[in-house]
C-alpha positions in Angstrom: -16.7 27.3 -4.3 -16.8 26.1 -7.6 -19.8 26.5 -10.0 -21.2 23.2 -9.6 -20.9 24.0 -5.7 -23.7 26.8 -5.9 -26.7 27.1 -5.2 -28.8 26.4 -7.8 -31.3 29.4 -6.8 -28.4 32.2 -7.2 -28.7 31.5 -10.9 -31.8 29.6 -12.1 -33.6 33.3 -12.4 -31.1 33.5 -15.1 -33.0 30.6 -17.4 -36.3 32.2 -17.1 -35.4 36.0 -17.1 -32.1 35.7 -19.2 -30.2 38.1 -16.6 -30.9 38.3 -12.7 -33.2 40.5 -11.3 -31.3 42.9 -8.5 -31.6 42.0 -5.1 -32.7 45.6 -4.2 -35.3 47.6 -5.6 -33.3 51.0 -7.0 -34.2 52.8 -10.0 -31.6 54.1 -12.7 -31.9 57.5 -12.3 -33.0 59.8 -9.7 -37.1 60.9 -10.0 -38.1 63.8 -10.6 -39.3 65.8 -8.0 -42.1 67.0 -8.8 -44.2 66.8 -12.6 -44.7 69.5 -14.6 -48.0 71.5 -16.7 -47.6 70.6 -20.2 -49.5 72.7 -23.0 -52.9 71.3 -23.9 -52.3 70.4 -27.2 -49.7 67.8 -28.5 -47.7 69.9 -31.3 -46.9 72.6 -28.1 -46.1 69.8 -26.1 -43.8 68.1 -28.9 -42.2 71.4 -29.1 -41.5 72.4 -25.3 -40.3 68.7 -25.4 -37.9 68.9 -28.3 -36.5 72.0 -26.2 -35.9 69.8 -23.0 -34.2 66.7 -24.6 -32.1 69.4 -26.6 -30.7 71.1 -23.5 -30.5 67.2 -21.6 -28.4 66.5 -24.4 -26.1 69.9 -24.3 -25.6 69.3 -20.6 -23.7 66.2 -21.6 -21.1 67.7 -23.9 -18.0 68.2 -23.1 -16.0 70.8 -25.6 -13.3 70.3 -26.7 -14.0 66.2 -26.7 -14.5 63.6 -29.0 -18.2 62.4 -27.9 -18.9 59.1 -29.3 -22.6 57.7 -30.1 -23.3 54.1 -30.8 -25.9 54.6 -33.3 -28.1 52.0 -34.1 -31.9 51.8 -36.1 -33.8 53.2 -33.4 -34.8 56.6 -32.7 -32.8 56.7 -29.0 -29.0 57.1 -30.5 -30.6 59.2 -33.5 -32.1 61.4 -30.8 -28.5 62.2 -29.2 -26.9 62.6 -32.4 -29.3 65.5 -33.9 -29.1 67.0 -30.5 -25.2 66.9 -30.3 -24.4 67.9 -33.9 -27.1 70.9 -33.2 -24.7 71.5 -30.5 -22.0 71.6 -32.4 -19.7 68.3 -30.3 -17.4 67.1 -31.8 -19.0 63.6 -32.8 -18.0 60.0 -34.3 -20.5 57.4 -34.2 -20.2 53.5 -34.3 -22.5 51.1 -35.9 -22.3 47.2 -35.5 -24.0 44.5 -37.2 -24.3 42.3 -40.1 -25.2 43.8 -43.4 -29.1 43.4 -44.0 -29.8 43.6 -40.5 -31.8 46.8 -38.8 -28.8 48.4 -37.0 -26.2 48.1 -39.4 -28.5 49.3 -42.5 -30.2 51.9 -40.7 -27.3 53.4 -38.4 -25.1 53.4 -41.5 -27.5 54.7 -43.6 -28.4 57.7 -41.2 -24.2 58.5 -40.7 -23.9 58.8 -44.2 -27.0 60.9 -44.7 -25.5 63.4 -41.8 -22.2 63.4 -42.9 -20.8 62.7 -39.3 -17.4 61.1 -38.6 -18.5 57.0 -38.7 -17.2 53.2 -37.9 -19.3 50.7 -39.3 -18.3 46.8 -37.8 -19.7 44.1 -40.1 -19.7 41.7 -37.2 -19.0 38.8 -39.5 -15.3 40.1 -38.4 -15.8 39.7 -35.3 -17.5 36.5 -33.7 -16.6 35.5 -30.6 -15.2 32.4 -29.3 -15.6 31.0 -25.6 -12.6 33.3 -24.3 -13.9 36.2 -25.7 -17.1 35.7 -24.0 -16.0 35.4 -20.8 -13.6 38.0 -20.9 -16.9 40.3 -21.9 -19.0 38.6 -18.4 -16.3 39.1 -16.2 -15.5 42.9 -17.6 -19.0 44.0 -16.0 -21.1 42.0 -18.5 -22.2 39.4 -15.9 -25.5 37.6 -15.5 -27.6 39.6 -18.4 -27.6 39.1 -22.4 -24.1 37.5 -22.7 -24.1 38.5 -26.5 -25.1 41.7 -26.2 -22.9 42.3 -23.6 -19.9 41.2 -25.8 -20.8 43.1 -28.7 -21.3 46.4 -26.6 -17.9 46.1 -25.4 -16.6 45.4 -28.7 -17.6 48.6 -30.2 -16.3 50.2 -26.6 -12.8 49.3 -27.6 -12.9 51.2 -31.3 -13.3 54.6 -29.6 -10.2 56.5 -28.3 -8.6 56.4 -25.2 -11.0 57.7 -22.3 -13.6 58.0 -24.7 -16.9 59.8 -23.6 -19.9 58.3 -24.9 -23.4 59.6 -25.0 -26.0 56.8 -24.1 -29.6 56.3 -25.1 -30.3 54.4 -22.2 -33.7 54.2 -20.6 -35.0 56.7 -24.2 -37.9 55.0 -25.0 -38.5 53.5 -21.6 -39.2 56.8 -20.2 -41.1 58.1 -22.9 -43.6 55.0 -22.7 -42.9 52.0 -24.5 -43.6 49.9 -22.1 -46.8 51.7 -20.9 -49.5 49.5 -20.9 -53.4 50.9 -19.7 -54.7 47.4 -19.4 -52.4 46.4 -16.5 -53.5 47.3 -13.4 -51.5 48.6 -10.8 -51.8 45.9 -8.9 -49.9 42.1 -8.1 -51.4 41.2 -11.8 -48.6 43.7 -13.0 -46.1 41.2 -11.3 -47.6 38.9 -13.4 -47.6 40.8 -16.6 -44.2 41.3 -16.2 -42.9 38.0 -15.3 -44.7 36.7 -18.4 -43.3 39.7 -20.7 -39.9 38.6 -19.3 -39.3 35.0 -20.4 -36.4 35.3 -22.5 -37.5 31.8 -24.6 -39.9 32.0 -27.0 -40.5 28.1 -27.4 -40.2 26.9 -23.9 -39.3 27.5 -20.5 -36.0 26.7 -19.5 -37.0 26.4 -15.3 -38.3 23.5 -13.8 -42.2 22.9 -13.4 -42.2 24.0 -9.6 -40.5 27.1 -10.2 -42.1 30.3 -9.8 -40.0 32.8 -11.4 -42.6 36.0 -9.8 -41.3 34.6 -6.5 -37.6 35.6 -7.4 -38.9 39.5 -7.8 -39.3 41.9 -5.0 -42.6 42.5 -3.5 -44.8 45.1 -5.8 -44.8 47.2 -2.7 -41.1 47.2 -2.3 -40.9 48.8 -5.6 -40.1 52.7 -5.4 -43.2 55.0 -6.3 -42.7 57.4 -9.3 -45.0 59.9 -9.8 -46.8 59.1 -13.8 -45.4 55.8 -13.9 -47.6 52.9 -13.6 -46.7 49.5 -11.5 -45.5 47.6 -14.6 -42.9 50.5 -15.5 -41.2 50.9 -12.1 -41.1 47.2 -12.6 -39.4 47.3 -15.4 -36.9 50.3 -14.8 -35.9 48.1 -11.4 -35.5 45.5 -12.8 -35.2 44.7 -16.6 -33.6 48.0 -17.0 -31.0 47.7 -13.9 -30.5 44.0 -14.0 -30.3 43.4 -17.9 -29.8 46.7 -19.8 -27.5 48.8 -18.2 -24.6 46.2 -17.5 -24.9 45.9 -21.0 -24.5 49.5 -22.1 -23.0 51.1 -19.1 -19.0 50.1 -19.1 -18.2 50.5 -15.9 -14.7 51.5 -17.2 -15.8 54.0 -19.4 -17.5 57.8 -19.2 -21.0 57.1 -20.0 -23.3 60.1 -20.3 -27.4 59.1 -20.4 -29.3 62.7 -21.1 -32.0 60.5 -21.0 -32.1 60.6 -17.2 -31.6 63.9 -17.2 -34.0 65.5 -14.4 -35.8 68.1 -16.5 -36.3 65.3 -19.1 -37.9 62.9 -16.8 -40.1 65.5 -15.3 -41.3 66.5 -18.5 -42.0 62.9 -19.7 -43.6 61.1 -16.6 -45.6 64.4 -16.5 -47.6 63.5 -20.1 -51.1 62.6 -20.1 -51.2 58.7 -21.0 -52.2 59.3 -24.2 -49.1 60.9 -25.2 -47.3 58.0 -23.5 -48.8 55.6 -25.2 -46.8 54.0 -28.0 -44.4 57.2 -27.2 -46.7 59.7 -29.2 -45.0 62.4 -27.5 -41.9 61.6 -28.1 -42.0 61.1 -31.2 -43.9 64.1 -32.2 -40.6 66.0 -30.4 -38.2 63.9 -32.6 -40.2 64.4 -35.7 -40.9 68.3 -34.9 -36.8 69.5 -34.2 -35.4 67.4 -36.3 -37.2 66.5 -39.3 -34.8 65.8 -41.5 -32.9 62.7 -39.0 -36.3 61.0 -38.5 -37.9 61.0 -41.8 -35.5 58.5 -42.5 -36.1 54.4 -41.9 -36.1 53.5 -38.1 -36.5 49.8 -37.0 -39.1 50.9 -34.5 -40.9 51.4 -37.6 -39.5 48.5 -39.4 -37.6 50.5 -42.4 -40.1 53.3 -42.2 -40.0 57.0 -40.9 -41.7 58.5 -38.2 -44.5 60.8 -40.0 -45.1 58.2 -42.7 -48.9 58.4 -43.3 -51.4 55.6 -41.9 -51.9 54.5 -45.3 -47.9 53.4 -46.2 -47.6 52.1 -42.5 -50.2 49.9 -43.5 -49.7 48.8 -46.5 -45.7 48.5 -45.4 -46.9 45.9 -42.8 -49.4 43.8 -45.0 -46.6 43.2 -47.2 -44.3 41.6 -44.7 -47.2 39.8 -43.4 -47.7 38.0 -47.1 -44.2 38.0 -47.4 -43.9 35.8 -44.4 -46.3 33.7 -45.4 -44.9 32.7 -49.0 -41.4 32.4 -47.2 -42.5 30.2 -44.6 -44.4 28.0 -47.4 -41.5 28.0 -49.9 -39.1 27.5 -46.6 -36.8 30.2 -47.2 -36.7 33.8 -46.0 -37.6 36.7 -47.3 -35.7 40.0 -47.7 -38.2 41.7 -45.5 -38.1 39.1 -43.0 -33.8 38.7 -43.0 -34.5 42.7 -42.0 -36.4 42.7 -39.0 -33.2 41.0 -37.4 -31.8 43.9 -34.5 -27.9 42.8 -35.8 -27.8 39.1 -36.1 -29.5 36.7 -37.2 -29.1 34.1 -34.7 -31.6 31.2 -35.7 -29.1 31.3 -38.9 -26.1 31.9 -37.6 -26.6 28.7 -35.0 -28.3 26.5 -38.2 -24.9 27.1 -40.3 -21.5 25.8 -40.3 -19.2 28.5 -38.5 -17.7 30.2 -35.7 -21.2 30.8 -33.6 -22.0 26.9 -34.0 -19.0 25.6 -33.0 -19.1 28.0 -29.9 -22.5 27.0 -29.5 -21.5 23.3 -29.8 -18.1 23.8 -27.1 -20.2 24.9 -24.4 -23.4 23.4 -25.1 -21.4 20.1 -24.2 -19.5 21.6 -21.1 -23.1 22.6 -19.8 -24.4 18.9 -20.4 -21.0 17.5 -18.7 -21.9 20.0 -15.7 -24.9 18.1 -14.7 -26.2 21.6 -13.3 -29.3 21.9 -15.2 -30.3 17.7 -15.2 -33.6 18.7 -16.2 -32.4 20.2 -19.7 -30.2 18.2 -22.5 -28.5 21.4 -23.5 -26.9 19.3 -26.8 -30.0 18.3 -28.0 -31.7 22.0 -28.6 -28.4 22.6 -31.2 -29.1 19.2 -32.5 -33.2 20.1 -33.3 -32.0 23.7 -34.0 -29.9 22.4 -36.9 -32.5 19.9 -38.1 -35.2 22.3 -38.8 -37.7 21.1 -35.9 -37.7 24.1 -33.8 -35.9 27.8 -33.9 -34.1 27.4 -30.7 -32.2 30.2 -30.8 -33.2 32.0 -27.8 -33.4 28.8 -26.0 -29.3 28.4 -26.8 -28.3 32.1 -25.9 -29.8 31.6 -22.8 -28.0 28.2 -22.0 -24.4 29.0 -23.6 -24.6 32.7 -21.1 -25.9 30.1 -18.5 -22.4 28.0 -18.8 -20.2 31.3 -19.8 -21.2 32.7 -16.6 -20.4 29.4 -15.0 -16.8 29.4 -16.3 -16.4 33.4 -15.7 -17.0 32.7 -12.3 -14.8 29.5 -11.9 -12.0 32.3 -13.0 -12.8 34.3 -9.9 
């Protein structure tokens, strides 16, 4: 059967979730059975949890192994590498991005303060071109974030030969980022999820009479997790299963995740909400072991550290706020606002004459010439993207991973 052949409903999910929700409801690690008493206060809690994520961490080593860590701006991959050099692994990380950008500044920036074997990849050597995507799609990286999925298995292929890696998958999932107390735990978390999941930011890419909650499984199929509310075991079943971990997981490859460890889970889906709430327990652990990795600038912070006092934080986000507004009257970004890119800035790098507008332009086209999406003109979004109208760069990740799928699966 040839892509144009398929049913339409195996992949429109895809335009309004950017990946496909699983079929099944299964979670990404096994719960935890049964929560644990943490102290009362939250500097004994930070500290019996900076224990538990240390030995999660030291059940992952291997000695006598190279362990690598793909170490990014957040706190996740920081987290495993403060842990493993406490261990004393044997540790290289990798770092990929372009310069300016939150990963590569930040994860750089942190190898060198650590003194830990590094790669750095400015990715401005390596863009890829149709083949390279769909070589990516059909090497387990099918159906979610087709860029993301690329440049994961990019930095895959620097390490050594059966390489172990050491994952921060699911880190700041379980320790409550996504907790939210005003969703109830009820269908309107369906709902609160559905809308938190539309990959566009301008518009939908799904027809008018689609309704995108009706490709999820029912809320009461969903497996119950003690601590977890309706909107989490949403997301760990789905987002994090369907989207994230054929990203990060090679299926090729020895990936260790201490953040599923079992004592770790326990210990997080046993904190009071509170403490789960913007991952105040977390990050008090992080912060209390290992001062010295996470005084230093974390995008989850936006260049700052965690501990920085109210007053900074503040004043640190009133600036970029002003500083967005001049930019956006002169027309031009700022320095703060080119910064608060993950590793690419794709609005730019879609805008400008190069190798991800040309790939953008190539399959754009073969979507159009497809006639699969008649409702869309693919050509036209690069076309107002370029112009200045609209930033449609979400919009035209979503629809060139729509037609690299499409051609990945013609290869079948």
């Amino acid at each position: 059967m040839t892509p144009e052949q398929q049913n339409p409903l195996d992949w429109l999910p895809y335009l309004h979730f950017g990946y496909l929700p699983p079929r099944e409801s299964v979670l990404p690690f096994e719960p935890p059975d049964k929560l644990v008493t943490l102290p009362a206060d939250l500097n004994s809690a930070a500290s019996q949890a900076g224990d538990v994520l240390s030995r999660a961490v030291h059940a992952s080593i291997t000695p006598g192994r190279t362990h690598y860590i793909p170490l990014s701006g957040g706190l996740d991959s920081r987290a495993l590498l403060a842990a493993a050099m406490e261990a004393g692994a044997e540790i290289e990380t990798l770092t990929f991005g372009m310069p300016g950008t939150m990963d590569y500044e930040y994860g750089n920036r942190v190898a060198r303060a650590v003194g830990c074997r590094h790669q750095s990849l400015d990715l401005h050597d390596h863009l890829p071109d149709t083949a390279a995507l769909v070589d990516a799609v059909r090497n387990g990286g099918q159906w979610t974030y087709t860029f993301d999925a690329y440049f994961n298995r990019l930095l895959t292929r620097q390490m050594g030969s059966e390489p172990i890696v050491l994952h921060g998958f699911v880190g700041d999932p379980v320790a409550g980022s996504h907790y939210n107390p005003n969703v109830p735990d009820d269908g309107r978390a369906v709902k609160a999820f559905v809308d938190s999941q539309q990959y566009t930011r301008v518009l939908p890419l799904t027809r008018p009479e689609d309704e995108p909650a009706t490709w999820l499984p029912a809320i009461d199929a969903i497996p119950e997790v003690p601590g977890l509310t309706a909107y989490e075991r949403l997301d760990f079943c789905i987002r994090q299963v369907g989207a994230i971990r054929p990203i990060v997981i090679d299926p090729a490859t020895d990936v260790r995740t201490p953040f599923t460890h079992p004592e770790w889970l326990a210990l997080m889906f046993s904190a009071r909400a509170q403490w789960r709430q913007e991952c105040r327990l977390y990050k008090g652990a992080l912060l209390k072991r290992w001062p010295d990795f996470f005084k230093l600038p974390t995008k989850n912070h936006f260049g700052l550290g965690l501990g920085t006092p109210a007053f900074t934080r503040k004043l640190h986000t009133l600036s970029r706020r002003v500083s967005g507004r001049i930019s956006r009257a002169l027309g031009q970004e700022s320095w703060l606002l080119r910064s608060r890119h993950n590793y690419i800035d794709f609005a730019r790098a879609f805008r400008e004459p190069g190798t991800l507008r040309e790939l953008a332009r190539e399959n754009l086209a073969d979507l159009e010439a497809r006639g699969v999406v008649p409702w869309l003109a693919p050509t036209q979004f690069l076309v107002d993207h370029i112009n200045g109208g609209k930033n449609y760069e979400r919009e035209l990740q979503l629809l060139i991973g729509l037609e690299i799928n499409l051609k990945a699966a013609a290869c079948e």
